[in-house]
C-alpha positions as semicolon CSV with decimal commas, in nm:
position;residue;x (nm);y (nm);z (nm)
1;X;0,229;3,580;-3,304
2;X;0,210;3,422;-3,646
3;X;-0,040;3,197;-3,801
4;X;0,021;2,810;-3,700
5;X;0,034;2,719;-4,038
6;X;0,346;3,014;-3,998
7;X;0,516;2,907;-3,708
8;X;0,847;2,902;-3,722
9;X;0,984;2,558;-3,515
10;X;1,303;2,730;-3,527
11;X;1,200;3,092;-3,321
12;X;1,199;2,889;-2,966
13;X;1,148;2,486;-2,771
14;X;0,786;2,645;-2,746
15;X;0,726;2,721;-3,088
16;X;0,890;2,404;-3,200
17;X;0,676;2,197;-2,954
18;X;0,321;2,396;-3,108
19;X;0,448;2,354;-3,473
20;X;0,493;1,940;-3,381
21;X;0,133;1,938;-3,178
22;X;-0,029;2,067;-3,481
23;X;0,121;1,850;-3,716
24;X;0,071;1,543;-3,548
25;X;-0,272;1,619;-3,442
26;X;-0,378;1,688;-3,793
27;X;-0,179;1,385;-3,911
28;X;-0,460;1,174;-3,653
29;X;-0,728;1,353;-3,846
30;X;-0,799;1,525;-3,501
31;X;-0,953;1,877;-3,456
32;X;-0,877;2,123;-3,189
33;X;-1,183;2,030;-2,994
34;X;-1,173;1,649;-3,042
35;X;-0,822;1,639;-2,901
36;X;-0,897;1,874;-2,653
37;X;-1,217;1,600;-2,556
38;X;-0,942;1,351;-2,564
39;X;-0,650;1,524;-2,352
40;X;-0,909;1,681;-2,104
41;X;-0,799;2,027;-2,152
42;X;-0,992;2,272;-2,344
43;X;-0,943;2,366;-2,707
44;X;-0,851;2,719;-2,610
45;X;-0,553;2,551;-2,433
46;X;-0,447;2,370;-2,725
47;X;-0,544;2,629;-2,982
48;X;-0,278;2,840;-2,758
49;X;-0,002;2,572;-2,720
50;X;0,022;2,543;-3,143
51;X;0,071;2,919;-3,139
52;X;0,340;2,945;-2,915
53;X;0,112;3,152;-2,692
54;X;0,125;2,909;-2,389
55;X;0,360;2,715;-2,272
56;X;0,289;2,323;-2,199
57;X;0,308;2,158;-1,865
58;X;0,448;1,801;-1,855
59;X;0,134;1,673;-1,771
60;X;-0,009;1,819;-2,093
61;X;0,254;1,681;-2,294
62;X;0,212;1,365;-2,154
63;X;-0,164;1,349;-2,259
64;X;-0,083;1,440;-2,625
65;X;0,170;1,209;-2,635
66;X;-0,063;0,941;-2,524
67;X;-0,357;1,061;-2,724
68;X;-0,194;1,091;-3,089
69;X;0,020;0,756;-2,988
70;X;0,352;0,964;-3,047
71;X;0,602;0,711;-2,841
72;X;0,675;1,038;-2,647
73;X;0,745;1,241;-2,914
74;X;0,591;1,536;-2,725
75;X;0,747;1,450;-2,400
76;X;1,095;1,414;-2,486
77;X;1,090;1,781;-2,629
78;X;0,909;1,923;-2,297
79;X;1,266;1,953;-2,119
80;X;1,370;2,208;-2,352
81;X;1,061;2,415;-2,274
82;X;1,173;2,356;-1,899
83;X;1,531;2,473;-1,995
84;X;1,399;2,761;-2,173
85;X;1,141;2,894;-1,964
86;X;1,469;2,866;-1,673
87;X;1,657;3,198;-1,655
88;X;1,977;3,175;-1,785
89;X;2,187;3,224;-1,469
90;X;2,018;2,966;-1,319
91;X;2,058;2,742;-1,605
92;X;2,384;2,606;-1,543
93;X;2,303;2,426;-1,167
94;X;2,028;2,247;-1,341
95;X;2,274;2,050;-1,542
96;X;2,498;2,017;-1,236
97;X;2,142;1,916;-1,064
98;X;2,063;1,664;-1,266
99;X;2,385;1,449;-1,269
100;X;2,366;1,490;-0,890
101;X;2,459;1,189;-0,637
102;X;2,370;1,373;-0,328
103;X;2,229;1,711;-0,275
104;X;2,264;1,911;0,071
105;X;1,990;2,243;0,133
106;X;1,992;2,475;0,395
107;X;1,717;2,765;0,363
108;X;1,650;2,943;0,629
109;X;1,356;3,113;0,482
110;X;1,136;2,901;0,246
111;X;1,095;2,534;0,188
112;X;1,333;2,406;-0,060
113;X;1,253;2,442;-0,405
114;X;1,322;2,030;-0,467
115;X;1,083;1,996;-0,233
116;X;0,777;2,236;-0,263
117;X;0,420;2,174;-0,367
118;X;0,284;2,309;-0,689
119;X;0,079;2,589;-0,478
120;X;0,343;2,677;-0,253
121;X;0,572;2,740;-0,555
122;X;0,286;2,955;-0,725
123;X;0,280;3,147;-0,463
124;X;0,638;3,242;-0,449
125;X;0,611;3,375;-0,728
126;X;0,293;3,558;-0,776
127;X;0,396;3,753;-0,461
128;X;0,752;3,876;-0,709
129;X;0,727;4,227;-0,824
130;X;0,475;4,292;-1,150
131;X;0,407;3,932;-1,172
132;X;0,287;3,810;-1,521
133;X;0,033;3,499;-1,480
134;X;0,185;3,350;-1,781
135;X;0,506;3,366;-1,655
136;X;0,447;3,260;-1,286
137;X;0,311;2,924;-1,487
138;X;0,622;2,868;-1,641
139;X;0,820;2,901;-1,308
140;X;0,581;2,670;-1,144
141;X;0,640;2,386;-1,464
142;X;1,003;2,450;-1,417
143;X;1,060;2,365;-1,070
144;X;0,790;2,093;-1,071
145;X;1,001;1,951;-1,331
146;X;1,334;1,994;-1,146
147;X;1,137;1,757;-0,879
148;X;1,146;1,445;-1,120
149;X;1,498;1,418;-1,053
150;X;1,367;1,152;-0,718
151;X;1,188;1,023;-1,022
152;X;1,532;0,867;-1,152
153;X;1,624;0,457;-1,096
154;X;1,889;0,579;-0,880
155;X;1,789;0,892;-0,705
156;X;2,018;1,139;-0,575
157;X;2,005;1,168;-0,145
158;X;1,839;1,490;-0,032
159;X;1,994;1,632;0,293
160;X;1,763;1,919;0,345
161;X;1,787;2,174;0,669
162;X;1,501;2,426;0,717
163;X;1,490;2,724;0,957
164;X;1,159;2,688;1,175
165;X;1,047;3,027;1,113
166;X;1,066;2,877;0,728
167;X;0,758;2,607;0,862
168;X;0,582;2,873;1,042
169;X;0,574;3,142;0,761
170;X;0,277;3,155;0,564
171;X;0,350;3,132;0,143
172;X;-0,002;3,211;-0,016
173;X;-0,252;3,133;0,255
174;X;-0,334;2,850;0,569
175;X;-0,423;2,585;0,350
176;X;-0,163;2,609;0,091
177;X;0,135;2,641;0,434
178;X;-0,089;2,342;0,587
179;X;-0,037;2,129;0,256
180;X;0,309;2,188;0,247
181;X;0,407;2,065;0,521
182;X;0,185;1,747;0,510
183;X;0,425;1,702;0,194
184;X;0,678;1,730;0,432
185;X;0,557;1,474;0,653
186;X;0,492;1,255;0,403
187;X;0,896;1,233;0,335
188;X;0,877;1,060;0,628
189;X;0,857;0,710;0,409
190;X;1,141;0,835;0,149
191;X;1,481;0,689;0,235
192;X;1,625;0,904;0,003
193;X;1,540;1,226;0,143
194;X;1,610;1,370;0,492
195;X;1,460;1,674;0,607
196;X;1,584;1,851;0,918
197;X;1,448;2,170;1,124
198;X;1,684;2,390;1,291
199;X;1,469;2,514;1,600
200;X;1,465;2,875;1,714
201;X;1,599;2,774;2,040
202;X;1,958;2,674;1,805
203;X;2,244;2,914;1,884
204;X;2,390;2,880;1,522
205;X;2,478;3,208;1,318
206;X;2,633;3,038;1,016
207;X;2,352;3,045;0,806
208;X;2,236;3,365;0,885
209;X;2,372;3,536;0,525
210;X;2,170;3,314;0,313
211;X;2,074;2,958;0,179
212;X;2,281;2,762;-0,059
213;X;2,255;2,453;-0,236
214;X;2,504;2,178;-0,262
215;X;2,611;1,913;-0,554
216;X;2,799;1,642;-0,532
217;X;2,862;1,386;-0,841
218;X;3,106;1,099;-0,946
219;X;3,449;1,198;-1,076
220;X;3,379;1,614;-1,117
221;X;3,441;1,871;-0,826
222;X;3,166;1,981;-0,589
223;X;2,973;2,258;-0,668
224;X;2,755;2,491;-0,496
225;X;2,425;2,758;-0,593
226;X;2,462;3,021;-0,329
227;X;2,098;3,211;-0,338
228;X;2,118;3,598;-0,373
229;X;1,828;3,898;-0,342
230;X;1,578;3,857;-0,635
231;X;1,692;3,485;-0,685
232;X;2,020;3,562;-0,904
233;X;2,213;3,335;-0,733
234;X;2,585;3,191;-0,885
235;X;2,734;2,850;-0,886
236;X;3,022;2,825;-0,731
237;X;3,297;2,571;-0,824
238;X;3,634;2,664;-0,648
239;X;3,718;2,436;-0,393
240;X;3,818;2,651;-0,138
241;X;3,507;2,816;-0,120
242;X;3,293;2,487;-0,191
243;X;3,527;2,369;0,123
244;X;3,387;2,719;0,313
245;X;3,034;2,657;0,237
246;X;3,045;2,268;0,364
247;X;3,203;2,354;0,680
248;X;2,900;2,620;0,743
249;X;2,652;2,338;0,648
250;X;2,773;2,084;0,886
251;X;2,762;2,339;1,144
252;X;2,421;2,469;1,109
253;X;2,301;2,051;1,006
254;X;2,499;1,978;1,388
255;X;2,227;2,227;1,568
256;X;1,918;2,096;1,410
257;X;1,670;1,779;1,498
258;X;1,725;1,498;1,458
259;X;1,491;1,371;1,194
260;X;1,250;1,192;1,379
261;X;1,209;1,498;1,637
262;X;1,230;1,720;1,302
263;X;0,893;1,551;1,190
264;X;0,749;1,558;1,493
265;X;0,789;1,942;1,502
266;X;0,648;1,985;1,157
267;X;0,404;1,772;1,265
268;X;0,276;2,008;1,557
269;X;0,337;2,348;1,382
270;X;0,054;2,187;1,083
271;X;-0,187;2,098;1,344
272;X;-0,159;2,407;1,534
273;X;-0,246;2,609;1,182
274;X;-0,556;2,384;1,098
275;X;-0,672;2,464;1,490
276;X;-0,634;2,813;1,410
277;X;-0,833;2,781;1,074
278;X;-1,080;2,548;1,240
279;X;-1,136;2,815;1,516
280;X;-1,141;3,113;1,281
281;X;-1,455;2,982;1,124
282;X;-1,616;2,789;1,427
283;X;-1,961;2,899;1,562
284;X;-1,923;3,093;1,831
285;X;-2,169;3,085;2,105
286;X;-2,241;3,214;2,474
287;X;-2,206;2,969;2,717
288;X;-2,459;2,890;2,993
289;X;-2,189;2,953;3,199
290;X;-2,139;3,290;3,106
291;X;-2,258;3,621;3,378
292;X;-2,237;3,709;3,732
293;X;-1,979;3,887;3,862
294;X;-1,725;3,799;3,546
295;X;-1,969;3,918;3,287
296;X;-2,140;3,782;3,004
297;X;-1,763;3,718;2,804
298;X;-1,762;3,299;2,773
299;X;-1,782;3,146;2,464
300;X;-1,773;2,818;2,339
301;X;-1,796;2,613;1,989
302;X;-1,783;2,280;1,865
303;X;-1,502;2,149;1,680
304;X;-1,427;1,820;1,512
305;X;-1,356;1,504;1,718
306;X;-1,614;1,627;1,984
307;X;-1,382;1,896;2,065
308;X;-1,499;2,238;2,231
309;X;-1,319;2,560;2,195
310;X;-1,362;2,802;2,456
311;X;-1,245;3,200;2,471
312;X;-1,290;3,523;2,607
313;X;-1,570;3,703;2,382
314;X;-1,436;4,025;2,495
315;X;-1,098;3,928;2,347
316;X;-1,239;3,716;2,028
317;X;-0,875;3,727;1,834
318;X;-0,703;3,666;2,156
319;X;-0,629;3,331;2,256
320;X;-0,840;3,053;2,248
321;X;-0,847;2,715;2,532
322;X;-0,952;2,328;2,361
323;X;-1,084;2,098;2,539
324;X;-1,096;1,675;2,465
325;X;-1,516;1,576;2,544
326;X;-1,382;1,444;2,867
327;X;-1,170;1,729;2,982
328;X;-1,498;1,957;2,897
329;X;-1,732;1,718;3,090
330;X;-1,504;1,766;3,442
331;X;-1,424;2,171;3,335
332;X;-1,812;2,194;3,338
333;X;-1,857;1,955;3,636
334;X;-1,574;2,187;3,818
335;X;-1,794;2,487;3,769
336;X;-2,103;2,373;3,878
337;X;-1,916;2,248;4,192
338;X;-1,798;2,568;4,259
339;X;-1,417;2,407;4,215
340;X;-1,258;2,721;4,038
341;X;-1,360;2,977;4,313
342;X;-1,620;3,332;4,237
């Protein structure tokens, strides 16, 4: 990589965006570290941005933009990073994306990119063959970015349908699956977006081969991304096959939830994975109930809310019982009785 003094703005957006960050930082009079003080990121960080070595998120842009008093000098050159940074057979459907009116997603195995938190994204694709952490950053910026299209004065509407197995599925680890889909609640308040689950218990086959994306726009034909293996999708225009592709959305959108119910369901499938964390790392204890003829195999712990887990210690990654404070206060009562038999 050259010198900054070297760069070429020319070579790439990224090494256009260092040469302008350096010049405008040393028009403020402004070293490396001092903006780095200003912007909150370190001096490495901007030391690598000038060279073309890193590329910027928005957010960084943002704050150098605000910093140096640029009018958003930085900022409006950041979507050409984005657009760069995009492989080029995807690069087509993000134009098509961003004129969008309304947008229609099935997936049945992942959350929708539109609609997936920084962390979930991340770990899509750390988990791609020979991952390079440079380049997993630059995914992440680029579909964070493709987000800020519900950013718009007039948003497009987001009719998204998700396989369950796509909510139960866990992308990275518990807390980053639990945090997605507390995003997902939280679309409860957006008008503009509608997210629907298709249960297990659904009969529908017609979205078995794959998930596929949907664009419609004023005055130009509909168009469609149809995900492949590996993520090289196409775009597909024709109107007999956009036509295809509709008709096999509206099928699999007629067995899913309804939204409210859809909510619900994400609702219970995140609190059932923070029990499980909860009672992974709970204290574990005998009980006082434990012995006699059934062996020395109860356990119990405390969780939050006055809650008490109970299990089989013989059996310690087997199920697991909860009980409210007042159902525990009449189990215990029951056993002292002698209400559940020897």
């Amino acid at each position: 990589m050259p010198h900054p003094s070297e760069l070429n703005p020319a070579e790439s957006p990224r090494a256009l965006f260092g040469y302008e960050l350096r010049k405008h930082r040393k028009a403020a009079g402004l070293s490396q570290e001092q903006l780095a003080a200003r912007v909150q990121y370190t001096a490495a960080m901007i030391s690598s941005v000038e060279t073309a070595k890193r590329t910027p998120s928005r957010d960084f842009a943002q704050r150098c933009d605000d910093a140096l008093d640029l009018d958003g000098a930085l900022v409006r050159l950041w979507p050409f990073i984005h657009h760069s940074a995009t492989p080029p057979w995807f690069r087509p459907w993000l134009d098509i994306e961003r004129e969008a009116s309304a947008l229609r997603a099935w997936e049945p195995l992942v959350i929708p990119g539109l609609l997936q938190t920084e962390a979930y994204a991340r770990a899509i694709f750390r988990g791609e063959p020979r991952p390079v952490l440079e380049r997993v950053e630059e995914q992440v910026a680029a579909r964070m970015e493709r987000q800020t299209i519900f950013e718009r004065p007039e948003p497009p509407m987001f009719w998204a349908v998700v396989d369950e197995g796509a909510l139960h599925r866990v992308i990275g680890d518990a807390r980053v699956m639990i945090d997605q889909l507390r995003r997902l609640e939280d679309l409860e308040t957006v008008s503009n977006v509608i997210v629907q689950v298709l249960p297990f218990l659904a009969r529908s086959t017609a979205g078995l081969e794959g998930g596929f994306l949907m664009a419609q726009a004023p005055g130009v034909p509909d168009s469609v991304y149809v995900e492949a293996v590996g993520g090289h999708g196409q775009v597909v225009e024709r109107a007999s096959e956009v036509h295809e592709l509709l008709t096999r959305y509206e099928m699999i959108r007629a067995e899913a939830l309804p939204q409210q119910a859809s909510l619900e369901r994400i609702r219970e499938i995140r609190e059932h994975m923070e029990l499980n964390e909860e009672l992974a790392v709970a204290r574990w204890a005998k009980s006082s109930f434990s012995g006699g003829s059934g062996g020395n195999c109860v356990e119990v712990a405390p969780l939050a809310g006055g809650r008490i887990g109970i299990r089989d210690s013989k059996r310690p990654t087997g199920p697991a019982l909860v009980f409210t404070p007042g159902e525990w206060a009449d189990f215990a009562n029951g056993i002292k009785a002698g209400e559940f038999g020897a």
